[in-house]
N, C-alpha and C positions, 0 to 999 in steps of 0.2 A: 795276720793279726798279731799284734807285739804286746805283751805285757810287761810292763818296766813297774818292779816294787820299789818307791825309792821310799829308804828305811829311816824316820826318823825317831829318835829315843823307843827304836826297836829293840831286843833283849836277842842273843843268837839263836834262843832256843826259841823263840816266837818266828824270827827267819827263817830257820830249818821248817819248823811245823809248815811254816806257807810253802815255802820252796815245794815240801812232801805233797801238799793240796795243787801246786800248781803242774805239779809236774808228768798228772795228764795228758795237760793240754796240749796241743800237738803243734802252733807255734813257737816263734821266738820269744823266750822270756830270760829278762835283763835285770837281774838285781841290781840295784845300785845303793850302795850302803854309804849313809851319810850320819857326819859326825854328831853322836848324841850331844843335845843339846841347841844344835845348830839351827834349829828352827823350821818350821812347815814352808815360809816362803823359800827355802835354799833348797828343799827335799824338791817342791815342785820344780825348781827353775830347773836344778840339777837333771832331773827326769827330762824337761823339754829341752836342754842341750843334747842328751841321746835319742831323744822320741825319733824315730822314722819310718812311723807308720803313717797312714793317711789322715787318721782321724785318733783326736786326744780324747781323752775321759780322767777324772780325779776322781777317785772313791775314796774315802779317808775309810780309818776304822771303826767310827761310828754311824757310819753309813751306809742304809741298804737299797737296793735296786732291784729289781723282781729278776727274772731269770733272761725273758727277750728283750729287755731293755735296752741294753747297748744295739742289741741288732735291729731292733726299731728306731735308735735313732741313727744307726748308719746307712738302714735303706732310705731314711728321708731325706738323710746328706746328700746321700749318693742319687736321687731320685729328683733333688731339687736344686741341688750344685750349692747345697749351701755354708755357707761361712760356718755358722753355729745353730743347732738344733736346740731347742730350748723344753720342756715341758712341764705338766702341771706335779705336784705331789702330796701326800700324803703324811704329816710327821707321825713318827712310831716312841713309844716310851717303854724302855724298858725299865723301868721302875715304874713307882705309884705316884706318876705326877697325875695332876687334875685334870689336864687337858685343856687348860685356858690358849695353851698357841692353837689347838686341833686349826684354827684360820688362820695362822698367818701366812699358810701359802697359797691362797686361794687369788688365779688367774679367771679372767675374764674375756680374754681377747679371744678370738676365733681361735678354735683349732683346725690343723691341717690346712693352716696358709702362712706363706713368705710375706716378710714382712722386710722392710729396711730397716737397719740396725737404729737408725736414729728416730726412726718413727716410731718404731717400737719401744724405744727407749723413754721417749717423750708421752706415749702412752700410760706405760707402765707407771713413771712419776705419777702421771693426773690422776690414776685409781690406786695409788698407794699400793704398787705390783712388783716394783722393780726388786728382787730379793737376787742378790750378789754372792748368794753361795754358788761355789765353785761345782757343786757336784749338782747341778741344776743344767750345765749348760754341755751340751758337746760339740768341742771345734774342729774342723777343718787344722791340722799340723802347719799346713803351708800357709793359713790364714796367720795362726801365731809366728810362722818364720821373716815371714813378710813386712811385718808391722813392730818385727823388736821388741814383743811386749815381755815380760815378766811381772814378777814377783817381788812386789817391794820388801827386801828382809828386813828383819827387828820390830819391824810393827805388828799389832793383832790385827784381825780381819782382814789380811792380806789379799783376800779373792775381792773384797768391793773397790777399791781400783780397779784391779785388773778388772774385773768384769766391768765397768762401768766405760773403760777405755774400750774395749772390747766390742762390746756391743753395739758402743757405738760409733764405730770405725767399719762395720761389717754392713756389706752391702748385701747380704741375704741372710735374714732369721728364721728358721724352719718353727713354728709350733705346733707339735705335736701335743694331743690330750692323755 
């Protein structure tokens, strides 16, 4: 298991503190510090030029994941041989919004079945599902080596390309619930 921080408009002393949290953890872990300002698509790309683990994950800093998460979707990778594991979630607010998205991510497709990336993708469209954030999906490394993808820099929303290229170029879509 490799964790690679790649650090964008990070502060050192916010580094150090992670470094101190991560450094438990009894794998490989790769900081990669990247030039403030430089943008979210250059932090990921940067990170998937060193990735050489089996399997990618993006968690920004506004983003949370229950504790087995990654490990449930790496046994369905590994279980199902697939490209990219996908699942349903939950939005969290830590302030006092109202909760008018509490649905905008609300899937419908079966769970715990493979699916091909383009039928799935053509699905997703017809019920208004396809949601292109990046911390929604977990890929197969070699899926990403294989196929040249990145991150298009200077733009916002950088993950709905990629993901949209992604998905559906992938001959096996895990969904887990």
């Amino acid at each position: 298991f490799e964790v690679i921080l790649a650090c964008n408009q990070i502060k050192k002393k916010e580094e150090s503190e992670l470094a101190k949290l991560l450094a438990s953890y009894e794998g490989t872990l790769d900081i990669q510090r990247i030039e403030t300002q430089a943008g979210v698509a250059k932090a990921r790309n940067a990170a998937l030029d060193v990735a050489k683990g089996e399997y990618v994950y993006f968690l920004d800093s506004d983003d949370y994941i229950s504790n087995d998460m990654i490990k449930k979707c790496y046994e369905a990778a590994i279980s199902t041989d697939s490209d990219i594991v996908t699942f349903k979630t939950k939005p969290f607010f830590d302030d006092d919004s109202d909760g008018l998205i509490m649905q905008k991510y609300t899937r419908t497709m079966s769970a715990s079945k493979t699916y091909n990336g383009k039928e799935l993708f053509s699905y997703m469209v017809k019920h208004n599902e396809f949601y292109p954030s990046i911390w929604l999906h977990f890929y197969k490394n070699e899926f990403y080596k294989n196929n040249n993808f990145s991150f298009i820099e200077g733009i916002i929303y950088e993950d709905t390309p990629f993901s949209y290229k992604a998905i559906n170029s992938a001959e096996k879509v895990f969904f887990i619930d």
